[in-house]
N, C-alpha and C positions, 0 to 999 in steps of 0.2 A: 643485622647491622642496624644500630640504632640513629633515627634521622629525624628531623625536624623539628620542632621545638619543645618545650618544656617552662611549663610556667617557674616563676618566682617561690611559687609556695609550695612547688613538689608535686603539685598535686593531680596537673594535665601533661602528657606526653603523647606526641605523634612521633610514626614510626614507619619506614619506609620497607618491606620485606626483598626489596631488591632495587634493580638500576634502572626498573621502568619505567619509575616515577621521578626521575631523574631530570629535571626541567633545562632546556640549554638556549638561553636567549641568543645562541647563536643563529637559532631559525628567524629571529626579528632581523638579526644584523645584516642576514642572509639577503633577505626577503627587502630591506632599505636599499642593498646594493643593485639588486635587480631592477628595483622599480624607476619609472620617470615620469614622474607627476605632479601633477600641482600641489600646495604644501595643502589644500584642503582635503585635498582625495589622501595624502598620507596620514594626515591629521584623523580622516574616518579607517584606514584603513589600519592603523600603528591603534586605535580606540576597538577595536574586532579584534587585532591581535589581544591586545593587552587583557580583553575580556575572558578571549579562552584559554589564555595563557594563570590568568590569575584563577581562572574557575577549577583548572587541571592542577595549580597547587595548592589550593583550599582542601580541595578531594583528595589528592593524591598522599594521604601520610599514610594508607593502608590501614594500619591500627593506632586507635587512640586508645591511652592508659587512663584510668581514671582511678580512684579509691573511696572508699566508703566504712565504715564501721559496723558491726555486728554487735548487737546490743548486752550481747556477754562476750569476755575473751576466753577462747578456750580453743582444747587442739585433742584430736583424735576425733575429731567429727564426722560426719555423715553429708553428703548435700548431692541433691538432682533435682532436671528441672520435671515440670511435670506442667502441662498447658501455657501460660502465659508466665507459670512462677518458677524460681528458683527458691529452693527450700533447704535453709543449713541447721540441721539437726543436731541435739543430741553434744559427749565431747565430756571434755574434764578444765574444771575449772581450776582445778588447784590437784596436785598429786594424789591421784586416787579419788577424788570425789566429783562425783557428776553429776552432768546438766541435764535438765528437759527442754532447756528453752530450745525453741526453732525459732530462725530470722527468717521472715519471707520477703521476697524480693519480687517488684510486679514488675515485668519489663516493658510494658505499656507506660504506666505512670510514672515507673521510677521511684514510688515510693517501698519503704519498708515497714513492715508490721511484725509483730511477734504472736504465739501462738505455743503450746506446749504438751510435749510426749507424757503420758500416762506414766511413765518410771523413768527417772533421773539414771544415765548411760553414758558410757562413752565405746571407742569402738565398736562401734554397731554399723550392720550395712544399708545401703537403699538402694532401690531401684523403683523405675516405674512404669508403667502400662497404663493406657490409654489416660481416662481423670485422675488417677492413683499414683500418689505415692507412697511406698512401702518403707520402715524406717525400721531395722527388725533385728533382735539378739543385742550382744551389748555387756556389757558390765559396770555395775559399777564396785570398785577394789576397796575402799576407805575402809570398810567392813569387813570387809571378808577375804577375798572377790565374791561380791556375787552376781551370776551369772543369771542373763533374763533369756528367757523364750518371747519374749513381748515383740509383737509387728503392729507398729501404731502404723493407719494407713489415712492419709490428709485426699479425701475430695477436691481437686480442683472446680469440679464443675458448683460444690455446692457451699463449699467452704467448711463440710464437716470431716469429724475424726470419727475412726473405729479402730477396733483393735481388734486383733487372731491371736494367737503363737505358734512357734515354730515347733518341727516333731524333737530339737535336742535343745537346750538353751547352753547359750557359747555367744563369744566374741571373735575378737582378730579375724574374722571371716567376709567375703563377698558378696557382691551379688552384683548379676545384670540381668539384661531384659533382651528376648529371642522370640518374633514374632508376637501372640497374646500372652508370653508369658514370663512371670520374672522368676529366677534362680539365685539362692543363697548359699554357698558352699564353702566346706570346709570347719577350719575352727579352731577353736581350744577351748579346753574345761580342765583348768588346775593343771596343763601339763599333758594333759594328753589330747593327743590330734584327733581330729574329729574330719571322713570323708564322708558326712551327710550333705545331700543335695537335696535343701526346700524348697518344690515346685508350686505357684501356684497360677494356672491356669484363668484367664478372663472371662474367658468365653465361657467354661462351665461355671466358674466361682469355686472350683472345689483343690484343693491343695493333695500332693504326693508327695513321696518321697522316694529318690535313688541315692547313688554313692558315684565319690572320686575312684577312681582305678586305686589313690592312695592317698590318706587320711593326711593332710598338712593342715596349718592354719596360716592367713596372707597371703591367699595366689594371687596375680594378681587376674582382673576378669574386665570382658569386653567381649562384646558382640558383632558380628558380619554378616551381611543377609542374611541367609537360616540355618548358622552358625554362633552359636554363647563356646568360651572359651576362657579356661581358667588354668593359668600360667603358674608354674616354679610352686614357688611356698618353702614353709618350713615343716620338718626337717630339711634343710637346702638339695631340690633340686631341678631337673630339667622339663620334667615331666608338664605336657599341657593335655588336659580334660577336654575333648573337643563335644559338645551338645549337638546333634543334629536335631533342628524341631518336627522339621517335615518329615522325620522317618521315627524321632523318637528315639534314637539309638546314638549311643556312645562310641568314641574312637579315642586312639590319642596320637600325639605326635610330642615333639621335643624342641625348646629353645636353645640357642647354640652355647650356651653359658649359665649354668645349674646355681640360680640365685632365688633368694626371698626379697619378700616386698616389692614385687612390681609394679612399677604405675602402667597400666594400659589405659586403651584408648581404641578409637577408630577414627579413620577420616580418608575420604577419599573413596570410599569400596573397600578398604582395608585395614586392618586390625598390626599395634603396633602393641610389645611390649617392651619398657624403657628401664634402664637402670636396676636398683637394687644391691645386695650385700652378696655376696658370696667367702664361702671357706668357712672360718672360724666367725663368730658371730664379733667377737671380741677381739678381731685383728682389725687391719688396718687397708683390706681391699673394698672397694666399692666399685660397682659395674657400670661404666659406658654404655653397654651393649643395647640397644634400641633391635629385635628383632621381629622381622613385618611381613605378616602372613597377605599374599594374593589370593583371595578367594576365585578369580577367575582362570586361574590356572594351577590352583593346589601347593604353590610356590613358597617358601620363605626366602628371604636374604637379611643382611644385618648391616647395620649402619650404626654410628656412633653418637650421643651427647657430647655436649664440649666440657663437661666435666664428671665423671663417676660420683655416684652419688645415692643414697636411701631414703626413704620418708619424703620421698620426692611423692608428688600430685599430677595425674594426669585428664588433659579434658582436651576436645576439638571440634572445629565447626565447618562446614565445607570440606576443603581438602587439607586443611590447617590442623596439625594434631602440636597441642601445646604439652612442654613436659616443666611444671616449674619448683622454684625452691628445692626442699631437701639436704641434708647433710653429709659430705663428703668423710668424717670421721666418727663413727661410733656418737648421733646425736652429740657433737659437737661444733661448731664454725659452721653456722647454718647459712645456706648459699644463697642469694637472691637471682640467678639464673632462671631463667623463662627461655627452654630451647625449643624453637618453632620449626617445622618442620612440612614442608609442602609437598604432600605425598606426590602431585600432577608433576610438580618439577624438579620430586625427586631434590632439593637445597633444604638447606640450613640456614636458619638464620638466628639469632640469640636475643631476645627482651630484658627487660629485669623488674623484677617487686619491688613496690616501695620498699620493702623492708624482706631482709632473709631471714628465712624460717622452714621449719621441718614440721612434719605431725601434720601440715596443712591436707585441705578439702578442695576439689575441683568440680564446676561444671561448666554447661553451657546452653545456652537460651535464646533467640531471638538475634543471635551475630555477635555475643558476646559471651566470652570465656571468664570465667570469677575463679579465686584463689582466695578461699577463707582459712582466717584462725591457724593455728598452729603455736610454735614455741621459738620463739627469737634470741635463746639466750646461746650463748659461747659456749657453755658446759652445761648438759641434762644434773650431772651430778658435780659433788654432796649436797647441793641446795636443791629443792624441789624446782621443775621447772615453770616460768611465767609464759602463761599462754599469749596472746596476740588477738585483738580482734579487729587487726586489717583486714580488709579486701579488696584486691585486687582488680581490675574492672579492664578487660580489654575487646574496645567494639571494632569489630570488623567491618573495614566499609567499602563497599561495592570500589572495582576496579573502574577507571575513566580513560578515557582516548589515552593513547600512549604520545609521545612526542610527535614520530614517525606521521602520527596523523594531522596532528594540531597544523604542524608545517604542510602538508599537503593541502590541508584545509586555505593554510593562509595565501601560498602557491596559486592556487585555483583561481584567486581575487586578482592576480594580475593578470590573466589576457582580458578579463570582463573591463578592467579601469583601464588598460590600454585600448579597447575599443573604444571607450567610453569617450575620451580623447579624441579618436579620430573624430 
């Protein structure tokens, strides 16, 4: 539910995720009728009101929106954070031909810099461990397609680059990260699915390879304790890849609705996958379905977004798992929807992008969730699509006394002034 204010120029919003922060000067009016006092002692006492009253709605907007620029516009990007940085990688900047630039983002200073991947890509995945981040596979189409093995990997501690490759080169594919190590799976090369799984381990340095139970490309992927998990794909279905780290060994299980392109996520202790396409790729369903694994009791159940949708982005911070933009018809009518979702209380509540768009990039850093780049237009086709390079900027800010208390607080002050008196 969207609350508080919004500047003039679009460009600040506060945001209330429930009725907590619900301010009711009835506790002042309350609090005047009870009392009997000299107009001085109400004069200090209505000045202590007013201060934690205006302090608890300064705090109290829960999430500020904010936005920023990426110094290319482009969509099928890459982005995670990795030490103090958020890093948005990689993308297309015009149909079929891609980028190297990376924005980086310091969440200390706030400022931005640029820096640049070794081979011009888009679709390509990232993950990171420990100073690393990993930015790996990829394609870029104008040419060909042609398809990279390339994993540029950005140093946060030192601000260098290197590069590996991967043991298949492909795009449309995954990755997360499961105790010291990060995993890329899945894929595509011209048409055919690819179920390689690229491991590489921190702690050795040295990379492996296993396989999906079955070869898709777009699962979607997210990690829980010492659990990595890669959902659905394409060819469309239900199927989830479950990683055990601590044993090493593979399982699988099923989401309630056999769809591609998931946005996952975690938050809370728990692993969420949201939306996507299902049936014909070229009809006209898109999935609702949000389904959310309990690690502490081997559990799924499912819950819903407020609108079905694909090429939706997922990120979260706390117990806050965000699902935003995306498009509800075959990359058309691109949504600016941001469904938030609070795994501890179990609600919903809804945001919005400055601007709707699909193809977008999620992360999160430091108490705030980013929504970069993507593709804003009405129709993917006959015209090539115009990428975007909004972002999204939403900081999450520590909860403050609830009303309940504010009033007790201010309760408290009259038997002390009614002594005071005698």
């Amino acid at each position: 539910m969207k609350n508080g204010t919004r500047s003039l120029a679009g460009k600040v919003a506060a945001y209330s995720l429930d009725g907590r922060y619900q301010l009711s000067f009835e506790v002042e009016k309350q609090i005047r009728r009870e009392m009997d006092m000299s107009s001085k002692l109400k004069s200090v006492v209505t000045s202590v009101l007013f201060l934690f009253l205006a302090s608890a709605i300064s705090n109290a907007e829960g999430i500020v929106h904010t936005t920023a620029d990426l110094s290319e516009a482009r969509y099928n990007l890459a982005s995670v954070a990795v030490g103090d940085k958020v890093l948005f990688a990689g993308g297309f900047v015009a149909d079929g031909q891609g980028s190297a630039t990376v924005d980086i983002y310091d969440i200390h200073t706030g400022l931005w810099s640029t820096a640049s991947l070794s081979q011009a890509r888009g679709h390509l995945a990232a993950a990171a461990v420990g100073t690393k981040a990993f930015f790996a596979g990829g394609a870029e189409i104008i040419d060909g397609p042609v398809y990279s093995s390339r994993v540029d990997i950005y140093d946060a501690a030192t601000g260098e680059w290197t590069t590996e490759e991967l043991s298949q080169a492909r795009w449309e594919f995954t990755g997360t990260t499961v105790g010291n190590k990060v995993l890329f799976a899945g894929g595509d090369i011209a048409g055919t699915k690819s179920a390689v799984v690229d491991i590489f381990d921190s702690a050795t340095g040295q990379w492996s390879v296993e396989s999906l139970s079955t070869a898709r490309s777009t699962p979607g992927a997210t990690s829980v304790g010492d659990e990595a998990f890669f959902a659905g794909g394409f060819p469309i279905r239900k199927t989830v890849d479950v990683y055990d780290n601590a044993g090493g060994t593979w399982t699988t299980a099923g989401l309630s609705e056999a769809r591609d392109w998931v946005a996952a996520t975690s938050a809370g202790g728990k692993a969420l996958f949201g939306g996507g396409f299902v049936g014909n790729y070229y009809g006209q369903t898109r999935s609702d379905v949000v389904d959310i694994y309990d690690p502490t009791n081997g559990d799924w159940s499912v819950s819903h977004l407020s609108l079905g949708r694909e090429a939706l982005a997922a990120a979260a911070w706390g117990d806050l798992a965000f699902f935003g933009g995306g498009s509800p018809n075959k990359y058309d009518d691109p949504t600016d929807i941001v469904d938030v979702y609070d795994v501890c209380a179990e609600q919903w509540s809804t945001l919005a992008l400055s601007v709707g768009r699909y193809c977008l990039s999620a992360a999160s850093n430091g108490g705030m969730v980013f929504f970069a780049g993507g593709v804003g237009d009405a129709e993917w086709e006959p015209t090539p699509p115009t990428p975007s390079s909004v972002v999204d900027i939403y900081t999450i800010r520590e909860p403050v006394p609830e009303p309940a208390t504010l009033a007790l607080l201010g309760f408290g002050l009259i038997p002390l002034i009614r002594r005071r008196r005698r």
